[in-house]
Structure formats: structure tokens, C-alpha cells
LUMTI-976534 format. One line per field, with one value per residue: residue number from 1; x, y, z of N, C-alpha, C in turn. Coordinates in steps of 0.2 Angstrom, whole numbers, plus 5000, padded with zeros to 4 digits. Each point is the difference from the previous one (the first is absolute). Layout:
residues N
nr: c(NUM  ...)
n.x: c(X  ...)
n.y: c(Y  ...)
n.z: c(Z  ...)
ca.x: c(X  ...)
ca.y: c(Y  ...)
ca.z: c(Z  ...)
c.x: c(X  ...)
c.y: c(Y  ...)
c.z: c(Z  ...)
end
This chain:
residues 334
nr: c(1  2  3  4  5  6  7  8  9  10  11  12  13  14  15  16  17  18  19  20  21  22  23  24  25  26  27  28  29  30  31  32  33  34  35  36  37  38  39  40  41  42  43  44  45  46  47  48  49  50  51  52  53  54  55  56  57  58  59  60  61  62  63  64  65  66  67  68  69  70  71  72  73  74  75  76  77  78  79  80  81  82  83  84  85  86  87  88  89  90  91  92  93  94  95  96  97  98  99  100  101  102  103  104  105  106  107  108  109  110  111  112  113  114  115  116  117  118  119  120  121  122  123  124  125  126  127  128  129  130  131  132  133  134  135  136  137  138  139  140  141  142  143  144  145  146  147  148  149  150  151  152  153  154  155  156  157  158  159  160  161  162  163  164  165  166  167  168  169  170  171  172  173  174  175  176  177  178  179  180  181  182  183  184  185  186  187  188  189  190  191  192  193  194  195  196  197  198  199  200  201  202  203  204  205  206  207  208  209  210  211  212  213  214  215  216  217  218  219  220  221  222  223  224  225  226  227  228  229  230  231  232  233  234  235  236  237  238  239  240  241  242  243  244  245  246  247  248  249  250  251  252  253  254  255  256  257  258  259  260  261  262  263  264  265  266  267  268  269  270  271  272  273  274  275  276  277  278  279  280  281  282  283  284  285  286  287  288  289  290  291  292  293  294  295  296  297  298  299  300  301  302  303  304  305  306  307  308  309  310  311  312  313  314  315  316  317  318  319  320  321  322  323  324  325  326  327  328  329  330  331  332  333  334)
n.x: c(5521  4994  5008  4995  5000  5006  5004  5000  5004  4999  5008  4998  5006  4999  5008  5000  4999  4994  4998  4993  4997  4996  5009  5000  5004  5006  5001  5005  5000  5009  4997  5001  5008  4999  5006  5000  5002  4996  4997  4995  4995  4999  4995  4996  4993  4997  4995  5001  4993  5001  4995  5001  5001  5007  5002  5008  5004  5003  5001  5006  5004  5002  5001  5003  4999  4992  4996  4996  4994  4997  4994  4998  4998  5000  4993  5003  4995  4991  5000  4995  5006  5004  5006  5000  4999  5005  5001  5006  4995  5006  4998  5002  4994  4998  4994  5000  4995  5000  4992  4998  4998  5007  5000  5004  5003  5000  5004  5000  5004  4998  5004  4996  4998  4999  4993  5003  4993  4997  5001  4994  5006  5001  4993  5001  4991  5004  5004  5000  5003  5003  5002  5008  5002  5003  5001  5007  4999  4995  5007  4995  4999  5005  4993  5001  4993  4998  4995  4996  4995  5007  4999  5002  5003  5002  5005  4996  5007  5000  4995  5005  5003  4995  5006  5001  4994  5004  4995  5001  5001  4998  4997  5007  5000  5004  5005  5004  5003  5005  5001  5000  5008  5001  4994  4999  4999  5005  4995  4998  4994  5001  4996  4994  4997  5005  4997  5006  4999  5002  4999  4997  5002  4994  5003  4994  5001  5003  5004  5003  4999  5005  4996  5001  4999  5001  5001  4996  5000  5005  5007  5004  5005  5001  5004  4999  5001  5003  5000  4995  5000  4993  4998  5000  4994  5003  5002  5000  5005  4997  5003  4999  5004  5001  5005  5001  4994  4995  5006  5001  5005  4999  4999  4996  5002  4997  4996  4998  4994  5001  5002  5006  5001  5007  5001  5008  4999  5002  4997  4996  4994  4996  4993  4998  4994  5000  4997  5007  5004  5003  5007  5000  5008  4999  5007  5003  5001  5008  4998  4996  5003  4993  5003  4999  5000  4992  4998  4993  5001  5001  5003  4997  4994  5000  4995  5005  4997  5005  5001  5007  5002  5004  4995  5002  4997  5005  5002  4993  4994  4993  4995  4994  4994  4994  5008  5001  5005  5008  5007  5007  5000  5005  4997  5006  5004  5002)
n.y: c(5562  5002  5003  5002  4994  5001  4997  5005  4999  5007  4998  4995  5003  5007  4999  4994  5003  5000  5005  4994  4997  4996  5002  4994  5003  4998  4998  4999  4994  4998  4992  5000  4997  4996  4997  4997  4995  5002  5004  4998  5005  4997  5006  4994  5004  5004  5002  5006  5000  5005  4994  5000  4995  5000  4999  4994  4997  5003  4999  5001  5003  4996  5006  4999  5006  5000  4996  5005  5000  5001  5001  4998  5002  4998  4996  4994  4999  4999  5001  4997  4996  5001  5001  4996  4995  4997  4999  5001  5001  4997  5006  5005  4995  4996  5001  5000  5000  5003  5001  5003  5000  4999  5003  4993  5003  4999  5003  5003  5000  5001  4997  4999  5000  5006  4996  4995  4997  4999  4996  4999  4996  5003  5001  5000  5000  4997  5007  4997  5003  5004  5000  5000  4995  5000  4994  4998  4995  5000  5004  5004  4997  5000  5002  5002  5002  5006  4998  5005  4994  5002  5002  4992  5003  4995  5006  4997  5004  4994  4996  5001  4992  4999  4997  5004  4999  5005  4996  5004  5001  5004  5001  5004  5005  4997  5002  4991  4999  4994  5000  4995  5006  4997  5001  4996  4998  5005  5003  5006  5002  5008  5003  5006  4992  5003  4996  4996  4997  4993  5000  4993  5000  5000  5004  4999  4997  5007  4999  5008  5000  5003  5005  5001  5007  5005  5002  5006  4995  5004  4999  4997  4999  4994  5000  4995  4995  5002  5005  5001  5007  5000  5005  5003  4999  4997  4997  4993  5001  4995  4995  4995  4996  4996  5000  5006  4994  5005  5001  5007  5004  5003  5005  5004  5006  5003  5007  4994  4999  4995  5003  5000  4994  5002  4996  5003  4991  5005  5005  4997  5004  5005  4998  5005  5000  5005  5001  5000  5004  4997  4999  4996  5001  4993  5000  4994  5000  4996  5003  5001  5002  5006  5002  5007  5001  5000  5006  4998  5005  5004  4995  4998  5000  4994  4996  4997  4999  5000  4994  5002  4994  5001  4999  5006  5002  4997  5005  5001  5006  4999  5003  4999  5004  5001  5005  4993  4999  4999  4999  5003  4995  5006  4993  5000  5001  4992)
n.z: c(5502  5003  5005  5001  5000  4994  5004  5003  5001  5005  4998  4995  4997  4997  4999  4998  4995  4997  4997  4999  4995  5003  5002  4999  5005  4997  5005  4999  5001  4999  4998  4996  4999  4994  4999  4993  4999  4998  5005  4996  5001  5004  4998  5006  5000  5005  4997  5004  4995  5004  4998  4994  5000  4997  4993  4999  4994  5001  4993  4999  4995  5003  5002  4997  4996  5004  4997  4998  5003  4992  5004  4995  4997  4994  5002  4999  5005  4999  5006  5001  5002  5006  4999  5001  4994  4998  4993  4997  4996  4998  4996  4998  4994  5007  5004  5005  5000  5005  4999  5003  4996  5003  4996  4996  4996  4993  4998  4994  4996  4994  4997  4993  5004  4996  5001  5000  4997  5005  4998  5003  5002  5008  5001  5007  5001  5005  5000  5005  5000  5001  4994  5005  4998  4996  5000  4999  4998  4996  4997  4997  5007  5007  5003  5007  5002  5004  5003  5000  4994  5002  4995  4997  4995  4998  4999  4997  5001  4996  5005  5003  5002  5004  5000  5003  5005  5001  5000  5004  4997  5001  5008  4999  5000  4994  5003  5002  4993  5004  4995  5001  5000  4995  5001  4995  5006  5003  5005  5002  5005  4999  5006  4999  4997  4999  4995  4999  4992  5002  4992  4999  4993  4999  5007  5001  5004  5005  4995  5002  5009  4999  5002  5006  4996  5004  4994  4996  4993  4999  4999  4996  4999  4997  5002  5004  4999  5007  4998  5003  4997  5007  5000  5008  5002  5007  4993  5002  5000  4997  5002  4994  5002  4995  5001  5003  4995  4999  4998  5003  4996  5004  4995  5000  5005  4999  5000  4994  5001  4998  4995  4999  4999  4996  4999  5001  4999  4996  5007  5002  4998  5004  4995  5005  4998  5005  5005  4997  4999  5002  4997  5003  5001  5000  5001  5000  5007  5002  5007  4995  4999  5003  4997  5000  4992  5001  4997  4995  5004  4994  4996  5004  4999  4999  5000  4998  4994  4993  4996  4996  5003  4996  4992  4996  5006  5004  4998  4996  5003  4999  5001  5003  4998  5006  5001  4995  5005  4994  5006  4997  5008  5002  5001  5006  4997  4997)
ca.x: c(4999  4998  5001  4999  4999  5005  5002  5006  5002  4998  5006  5002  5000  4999  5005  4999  4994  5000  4992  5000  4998  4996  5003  5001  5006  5002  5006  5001  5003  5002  5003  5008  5003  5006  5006  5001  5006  5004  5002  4992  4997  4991  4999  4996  4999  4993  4997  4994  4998  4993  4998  5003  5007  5002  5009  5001  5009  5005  5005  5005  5008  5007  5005  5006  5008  5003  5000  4995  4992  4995  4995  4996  4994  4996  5000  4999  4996  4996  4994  4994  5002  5006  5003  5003  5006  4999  5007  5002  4999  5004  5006  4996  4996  4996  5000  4997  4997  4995  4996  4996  4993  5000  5003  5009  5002  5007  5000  5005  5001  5006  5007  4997  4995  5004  4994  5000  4995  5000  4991  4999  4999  4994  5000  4997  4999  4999  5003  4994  5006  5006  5007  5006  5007  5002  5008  5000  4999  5005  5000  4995  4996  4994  5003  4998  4997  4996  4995  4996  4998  5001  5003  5006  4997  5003  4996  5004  5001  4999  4993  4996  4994  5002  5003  4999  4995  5001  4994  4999  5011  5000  4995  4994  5001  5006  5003  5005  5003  5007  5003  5007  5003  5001  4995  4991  4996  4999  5000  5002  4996  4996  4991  4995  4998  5007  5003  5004  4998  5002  4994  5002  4996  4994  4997  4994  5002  5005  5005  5001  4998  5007  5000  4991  5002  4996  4994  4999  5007  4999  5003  5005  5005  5004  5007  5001  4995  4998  4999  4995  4998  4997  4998  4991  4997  5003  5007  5007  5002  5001  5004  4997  5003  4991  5002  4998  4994  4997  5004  5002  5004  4999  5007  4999  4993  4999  4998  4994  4999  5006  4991  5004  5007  5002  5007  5006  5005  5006  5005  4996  4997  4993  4997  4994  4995  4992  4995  5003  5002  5007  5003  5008  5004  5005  5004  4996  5009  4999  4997  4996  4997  5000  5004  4996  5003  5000  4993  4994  4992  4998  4999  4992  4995  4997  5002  5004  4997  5003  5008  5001  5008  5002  5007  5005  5001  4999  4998  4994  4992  4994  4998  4993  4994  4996  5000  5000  5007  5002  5004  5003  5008  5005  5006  5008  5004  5001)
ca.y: c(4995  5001  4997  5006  4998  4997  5005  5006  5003  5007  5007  4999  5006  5000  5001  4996  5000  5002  5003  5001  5004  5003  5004  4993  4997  4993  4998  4993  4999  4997  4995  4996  5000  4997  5003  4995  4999  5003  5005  5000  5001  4998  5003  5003  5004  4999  5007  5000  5004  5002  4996  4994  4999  4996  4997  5001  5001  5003  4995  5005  4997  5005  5004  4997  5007  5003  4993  5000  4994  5004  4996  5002  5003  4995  4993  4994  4996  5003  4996  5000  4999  5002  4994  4999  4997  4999  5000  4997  4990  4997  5003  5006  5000  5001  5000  4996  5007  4997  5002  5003  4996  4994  4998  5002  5002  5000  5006  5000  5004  4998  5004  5004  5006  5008  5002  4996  5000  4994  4997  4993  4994  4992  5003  4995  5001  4993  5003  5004  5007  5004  5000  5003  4997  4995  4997  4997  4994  4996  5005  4999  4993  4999  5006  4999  5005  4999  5005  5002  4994  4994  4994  5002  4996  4999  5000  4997  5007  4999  5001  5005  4995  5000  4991  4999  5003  4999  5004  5001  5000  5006  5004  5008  5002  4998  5007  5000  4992  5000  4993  4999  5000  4993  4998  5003  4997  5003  5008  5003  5005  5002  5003  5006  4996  4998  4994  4998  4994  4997  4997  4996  4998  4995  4997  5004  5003  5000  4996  5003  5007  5002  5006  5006  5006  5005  5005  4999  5000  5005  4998  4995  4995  4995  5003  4994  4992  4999  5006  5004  5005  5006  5004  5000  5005  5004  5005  4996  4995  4995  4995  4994  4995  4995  4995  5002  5006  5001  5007  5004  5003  5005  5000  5007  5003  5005  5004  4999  4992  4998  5000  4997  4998  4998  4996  5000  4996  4997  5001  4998  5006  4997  5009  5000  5006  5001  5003  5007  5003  4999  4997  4995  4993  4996  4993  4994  4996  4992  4998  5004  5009  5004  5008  5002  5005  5006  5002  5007  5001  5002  4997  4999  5006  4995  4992  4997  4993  4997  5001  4994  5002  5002  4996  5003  5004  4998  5007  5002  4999  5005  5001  5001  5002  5003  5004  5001  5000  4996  5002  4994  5003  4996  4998  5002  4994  4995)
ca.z: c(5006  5007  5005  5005  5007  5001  5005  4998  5005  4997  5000  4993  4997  4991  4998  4996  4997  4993  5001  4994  4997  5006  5005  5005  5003  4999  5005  4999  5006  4996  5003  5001  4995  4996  4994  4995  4998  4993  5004  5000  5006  5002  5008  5000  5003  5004  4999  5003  4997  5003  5008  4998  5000  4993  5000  4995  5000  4996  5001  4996  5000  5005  4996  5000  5003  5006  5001  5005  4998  4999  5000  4993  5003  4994  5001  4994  5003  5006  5006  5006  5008  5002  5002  5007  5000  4994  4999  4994  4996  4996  4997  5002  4997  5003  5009  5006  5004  5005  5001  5007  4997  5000  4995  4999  4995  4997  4994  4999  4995  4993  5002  4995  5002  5002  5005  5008  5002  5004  5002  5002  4998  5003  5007  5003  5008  5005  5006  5003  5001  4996  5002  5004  4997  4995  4998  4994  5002  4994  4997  4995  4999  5003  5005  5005  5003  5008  5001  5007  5003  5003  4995  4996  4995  4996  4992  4991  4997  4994  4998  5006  5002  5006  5002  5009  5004  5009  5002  5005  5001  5008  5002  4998  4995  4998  4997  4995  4997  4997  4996  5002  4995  4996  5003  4998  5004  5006  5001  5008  4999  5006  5001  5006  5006  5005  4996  4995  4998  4993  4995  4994  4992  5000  5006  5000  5004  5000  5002  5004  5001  5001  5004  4999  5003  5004  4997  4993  4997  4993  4996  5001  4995  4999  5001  5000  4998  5008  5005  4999  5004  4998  5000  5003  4999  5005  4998  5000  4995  5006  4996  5003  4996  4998  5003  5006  5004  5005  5003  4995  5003  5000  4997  5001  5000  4995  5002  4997  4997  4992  4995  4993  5000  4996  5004  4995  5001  4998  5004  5007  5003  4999  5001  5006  5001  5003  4998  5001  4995  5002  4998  5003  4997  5005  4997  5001  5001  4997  5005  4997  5005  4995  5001  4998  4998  4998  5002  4999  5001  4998  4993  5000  5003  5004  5002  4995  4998  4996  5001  4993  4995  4994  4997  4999  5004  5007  5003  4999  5003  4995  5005  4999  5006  5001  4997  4996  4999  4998  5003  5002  5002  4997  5006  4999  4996  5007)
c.x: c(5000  5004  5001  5001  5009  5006  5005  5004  5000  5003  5000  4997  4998  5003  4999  4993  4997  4994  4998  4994  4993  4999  4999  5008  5001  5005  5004  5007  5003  5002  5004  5002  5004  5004  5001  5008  5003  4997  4992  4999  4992  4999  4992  4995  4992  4999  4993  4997  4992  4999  5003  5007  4999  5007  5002  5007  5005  5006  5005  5007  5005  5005  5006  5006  5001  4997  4993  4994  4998  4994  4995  4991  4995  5000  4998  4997  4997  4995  4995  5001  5007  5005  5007  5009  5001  5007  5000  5001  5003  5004  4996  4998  4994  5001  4993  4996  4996  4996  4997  4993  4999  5002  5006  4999  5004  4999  5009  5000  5006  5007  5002  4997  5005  4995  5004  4993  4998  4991  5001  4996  4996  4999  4995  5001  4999  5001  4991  5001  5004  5006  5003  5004  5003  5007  5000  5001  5007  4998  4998  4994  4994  5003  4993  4997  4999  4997  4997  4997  5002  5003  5005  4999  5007  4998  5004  4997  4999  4993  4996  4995  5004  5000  4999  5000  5002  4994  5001  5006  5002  4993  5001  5008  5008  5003  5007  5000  5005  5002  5006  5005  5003  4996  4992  4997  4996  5001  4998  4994  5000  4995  5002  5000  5007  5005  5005  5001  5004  4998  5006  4995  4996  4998  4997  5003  5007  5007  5001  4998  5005  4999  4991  5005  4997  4996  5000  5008  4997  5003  5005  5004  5006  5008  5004  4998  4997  5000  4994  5000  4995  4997  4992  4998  5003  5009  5003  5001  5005  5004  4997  5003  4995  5006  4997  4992  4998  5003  5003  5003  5000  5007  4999  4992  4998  4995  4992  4999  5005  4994  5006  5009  5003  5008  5002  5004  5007  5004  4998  4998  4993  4999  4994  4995  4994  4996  4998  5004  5008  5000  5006  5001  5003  5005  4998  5008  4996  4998  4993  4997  5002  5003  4997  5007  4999  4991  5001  4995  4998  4998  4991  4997  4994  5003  5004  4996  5005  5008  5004  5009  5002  5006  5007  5006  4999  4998  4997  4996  4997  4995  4992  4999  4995  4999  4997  5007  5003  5007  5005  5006  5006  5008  5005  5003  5003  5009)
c.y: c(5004  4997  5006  4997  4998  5004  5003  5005  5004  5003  5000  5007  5001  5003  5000  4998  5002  5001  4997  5006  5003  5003  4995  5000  4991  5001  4993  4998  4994  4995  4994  5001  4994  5000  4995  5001  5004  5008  5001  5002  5000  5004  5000  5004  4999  5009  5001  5007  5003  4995  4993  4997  4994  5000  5001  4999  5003  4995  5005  4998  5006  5003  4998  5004  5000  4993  5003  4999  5010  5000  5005  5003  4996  4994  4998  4996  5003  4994  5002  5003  5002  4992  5000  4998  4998  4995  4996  4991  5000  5006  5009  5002  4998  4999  4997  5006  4998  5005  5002  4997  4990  4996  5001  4999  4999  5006  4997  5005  4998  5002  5005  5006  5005  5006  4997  5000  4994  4997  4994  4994  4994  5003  4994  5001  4997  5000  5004  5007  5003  4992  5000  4998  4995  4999  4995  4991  4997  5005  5000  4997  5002  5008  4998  5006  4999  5007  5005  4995  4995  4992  5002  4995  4999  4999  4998  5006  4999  5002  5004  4997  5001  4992  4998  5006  4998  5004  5003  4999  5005  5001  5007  5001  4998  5006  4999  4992  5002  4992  4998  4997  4994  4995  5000  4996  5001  5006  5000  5005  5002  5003  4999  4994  5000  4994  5002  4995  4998  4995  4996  5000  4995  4998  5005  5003  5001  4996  5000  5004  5004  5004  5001  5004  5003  5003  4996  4999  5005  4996  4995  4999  4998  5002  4993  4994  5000  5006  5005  5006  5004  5005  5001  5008  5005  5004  4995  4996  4992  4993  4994  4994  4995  4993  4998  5004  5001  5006  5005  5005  5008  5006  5008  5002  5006  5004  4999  4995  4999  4997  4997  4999  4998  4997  5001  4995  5002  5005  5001  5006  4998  5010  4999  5006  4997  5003  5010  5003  4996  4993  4998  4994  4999  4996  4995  4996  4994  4996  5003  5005  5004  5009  5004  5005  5004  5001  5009  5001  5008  5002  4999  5006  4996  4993  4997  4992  4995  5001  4994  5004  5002  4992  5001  5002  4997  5004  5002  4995  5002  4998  5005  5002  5003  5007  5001  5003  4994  5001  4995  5003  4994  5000  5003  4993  4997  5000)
c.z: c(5006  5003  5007  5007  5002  5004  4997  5006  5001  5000  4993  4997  4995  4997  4993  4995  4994  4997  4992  4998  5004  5004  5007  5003  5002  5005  4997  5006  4997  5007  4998  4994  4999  4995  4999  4999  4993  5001  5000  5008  5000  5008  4999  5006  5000  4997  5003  4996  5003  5006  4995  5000  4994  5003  4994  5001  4994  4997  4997  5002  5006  4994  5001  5002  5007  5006  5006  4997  5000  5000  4996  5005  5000  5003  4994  5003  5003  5002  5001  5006  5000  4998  5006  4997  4990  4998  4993  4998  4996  4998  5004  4996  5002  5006  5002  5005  5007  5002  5006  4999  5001  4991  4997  4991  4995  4994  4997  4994  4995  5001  4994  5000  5002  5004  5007  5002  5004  5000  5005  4997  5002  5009  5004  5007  5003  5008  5004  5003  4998  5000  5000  4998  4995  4999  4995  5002  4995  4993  4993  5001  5005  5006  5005  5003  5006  4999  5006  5003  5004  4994  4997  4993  4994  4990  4993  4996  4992  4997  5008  5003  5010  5002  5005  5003  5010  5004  5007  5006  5004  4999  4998  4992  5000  4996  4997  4999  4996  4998  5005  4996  4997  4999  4996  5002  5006  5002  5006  5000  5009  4998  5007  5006  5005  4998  4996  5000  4994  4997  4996  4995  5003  5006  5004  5010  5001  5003  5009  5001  5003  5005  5003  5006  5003  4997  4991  4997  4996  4994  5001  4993  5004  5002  4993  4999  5005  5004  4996  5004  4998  5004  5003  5002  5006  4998  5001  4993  5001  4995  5003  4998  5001  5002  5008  5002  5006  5005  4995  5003  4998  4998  5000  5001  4995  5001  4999  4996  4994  4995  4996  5001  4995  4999  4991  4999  4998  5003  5006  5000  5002  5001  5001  4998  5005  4999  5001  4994  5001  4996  5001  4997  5005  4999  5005  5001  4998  5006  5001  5007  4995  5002  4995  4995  4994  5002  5000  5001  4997  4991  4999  5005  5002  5002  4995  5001  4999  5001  4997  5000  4996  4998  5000  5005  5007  5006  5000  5001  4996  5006  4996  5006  4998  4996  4992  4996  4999  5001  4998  5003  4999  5009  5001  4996  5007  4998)
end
């Protein structure tokens, strides 16, 4: 897939890379990460080969002695196009892929198999642009997308039928959707357009419109049934009680747009990457302000994309990037 026109930011290095047989260097640039409950990891990634760009995910088990994510060379998925986002259906014998091509995906693979070979099962294009984000609705069943288009689409992960169609749901591109926790009814989207929005199952406009912020929302997730935090293109990270719309509270500045936020419920942490090499955690008091205790800015060589708790381990981060690096650090014990 010719995607020569696709922006790339000019410090992305080539650290990272793999010549095949033509003597063609492949950059690959890892964007996000998920970890399955039984220790399963899904990292996927955008490759850019010559003037072309493809994709692709790695799915592989975390080591258990030292409890760090080895990221294998070898993708068990390959793309067309780059993917942005993905994650695990039903067990970590299959996943949910989102394509840069505007198409989403299902593979899986036998639990029999001593290949771990993965195929797909059902792909569909309906997305008119890349895209950006997927959560889960109602588990097994149904998961939720948004895209560069401006839409968000609800899908029956059994037959990979699109149920519901939110046409036109931001003017430019939507860069996060979060379920709201206890909830498969209801979710929360920010986009580029300055909008934070909250959506009901089957109602074509938005419940609320909770927030329009000063600039793009980059990200957002849920703290709460009632408090939203997300993430905009000027570095702030911000709180919205959906009790109280229409206002938001501003909770920290940060040195660069917030591309990714990931909240620890079970000991109030939240971990932040921009659009830089630094990774910070913040604890989260019970008057929800945020303090900053811990952060690295040298573990990546580029932009840190991704980022995923550890099961096992309260104290541990894994963390992706641009690098083509797969890090995991490990907090001061509380």
C-alpha cells in the first residue's frame, strides 16, 4: 500500500530496522500495547518499507521469572496498512485489529496449534479513514470504534456486522473512546473538533456534550462512573465530572501534546506519554489532583506510543514506541 503522502515526523529515526532480501530497510514503529489476563501480549505496529507503509501485530507470552514483556521479532500478523489500536476478544486466542485503511479485523488462532499460527477470520471496511480507537462494550460481544472520519461505529464481534452507525459524530478526526465503567451502554469520545462527548446505545446524537475544550482531545479514560480524564493537544491533562457539564478542570500541564493515558484503578495511578520520549506516573489523591512520582525520560529513543499495566505486578509499566522498543519499568514500592 502506497502511503507516501502519510505524515511522519522528521526526527523518527532508524534505529530500528530489517533488511530483507532486496536489500529494502523496514523501520518499524510500535504503537500500542495490550496484556491479557493470563499474561498474553498483543503489540501492534506501523512499518514503513521504502516509500511504503504496512503493519502488523505481535501477539507472545510475558516471561514469567523476571515478569518482563520480550518482544519477539516475528509478527504473526501482517497488514496493508499501519494499525493504530487493537485488543483481545474473548480469550488471547483472538483479537480485534484497527486498520489505517479504515478497516477492523478479527484473526485468531487454535489453542492446539504448537505454530501459534494466526489467520483471519472476518475483515470489514466501513471506517472512511484510519482507525484510532477501540473498547469494549459488552465483553465477547460487542466493541466500539472511532475513527479519522469523524464516525464511530458499534460492532457484533460474532459475525463482524457494524449494528450501529454514529455518522458524523465529530467534525475532524476522534483520537479516543472509553466505555463507561459498569456500563455497556455508554461511552465518552474526544476528537481534533475540541469536543468531549457522551454517547447512549442506540441514540444517534450525543447524550452530552460534556466539555469543548481549547484545543484537540488527544485521549481520555474513565477514572470513574462520573469523572473523565483527558488529555489535549496543548499538554494539559484535564477532569470532567459528567455530573457537572460543560466545565473542566485542569489537573497538570505537561511539556507536549498527551497522545496516551492509562489509569491503574486499583491504586489510583494514571501514566502519561506525549509526544516525546518521557513517561510519567502520577498518583491520583482522593480529591483527585495529580502529583507526579515517577518518570523517564530515557528508556525510549523516540516518542513512547503505548502503555499497559502489569497483572501481576502493581508496580510495573510496559511501555512501546516509535523506537521499536518494548520497556518495562518498574516504580518505587508504595
Amino acid at each position: 500500500m502506497d502511503n507516501s503522502n502519510k505524515i511522519v515526523p522528521p526526527h523518527l529515526n532508524a534505529e530500528v530496522y530489517r533488511t530483507d532480501t532486496t536489500g529494502t530497510c523496514t523501520q518499524s514503529y510500535l504503537d500500542y500495547i495490550r496484556l491479557h489476563t493470563d499474561g498474553t501480549v498483543l503489540v501492534g505496529c506501523s512499518e514503513l518499507t521504502g516509500r511504503y507503509w504496512n503493519g502488523g501485530a505481535s501477539i507472545f507470552e510475558k516471561r514469567a521469572e523476571d515478569n518482563k514483556i520480550h518482544k519477539t521479532t516475528k509478527k504473526d500478523v501482517y497488514l496493508t496498512s499501519g494499525t493504530a489500536d487493537g485488543c483481545f476478544v474473548e480469550n488471547s486466542n483472538k483479537i480485534f485489529l484497527c486498520e489505517d485503511s479504515g478497516a477492523v479485523s478479527l484473526w485468531s488462532s487454535k489453542e492446539d496449534d504448537a505454530w501459534n499460527q494466526w489467520s483471519e477470520d472476518l475483515s470489514v471496511a466501513e471506517h472512511d479513514g484510519a482507525v484510532l480507537s477501540v473498547d469494549c462494550l459488552d465483553p465477547n460481544k460487542e466493541y466500539v470504534t472511532a475513527g479519522a472520519d469523524g464516525n464511530i461505529k458499534v460492532w457484533d464481534t460474532i459475525d463482524l456486522i457494524c449494528i450501529r452507525n454514529y455518522f458524523a459524530a465529530h467534525s475532524r478526526s476522534i483520537y479516543g473512546v472509553s466505555v463507561r465503567p459498569r456500563s455497556h451502554t455508554s461511552f465518552a469520545t474526544g476528537s481534533l473538533d475540541y469536543f468531549v462527548s457522551l454517547w447512549y446505545d442506540k441514540i444517534d446524537l450525543p447524550a452530552l456534550e460534556l466539555f469543548k475544550n481549547d484545543c484537540g482531545v488527544r485521549c481520555l479514560q474513565w477514572f470513574d462512573e462520573n469523572n473523565l480524564i483527558f488529555g489535549d493537544e496543548a499538554g494539559f491533562i484535564s477532569l470532567i465530572d459528567i455530573r457537572k457539564p460543560e466545565t473542566a478542570t485542569k489537573l497538570i500541564e505537561l511539556s507536549a501534546a498527551v497522545h496516551k493515558i492509562v489509569i491503574q484503578p486499583e491504586c489510583n495511578r494514571l501514566s502519561v506519554c506525549c509526544d516525546n520520549k518521557i513517561v510519567s506516573v502520577f498518583d491520583i489523591s482522593e480529591d483527585l489532583k495529580l502529583s507526579l512520582i515517577y518518570e523517564n525520560r530515557n528508556l525510549h529513543s523516540n516518542f513512547v506510543r503505548g502503555m499497559v499495566w502489569d497483572n501481576d505486578e502493581r508496580n510495573v509499566l510496559h511501555t512501546v514506541g516509535w523506537d521499536g522498543e518494548l520497556k518495562t519499568h518498574r516504580l518505587p514500592c508504595d
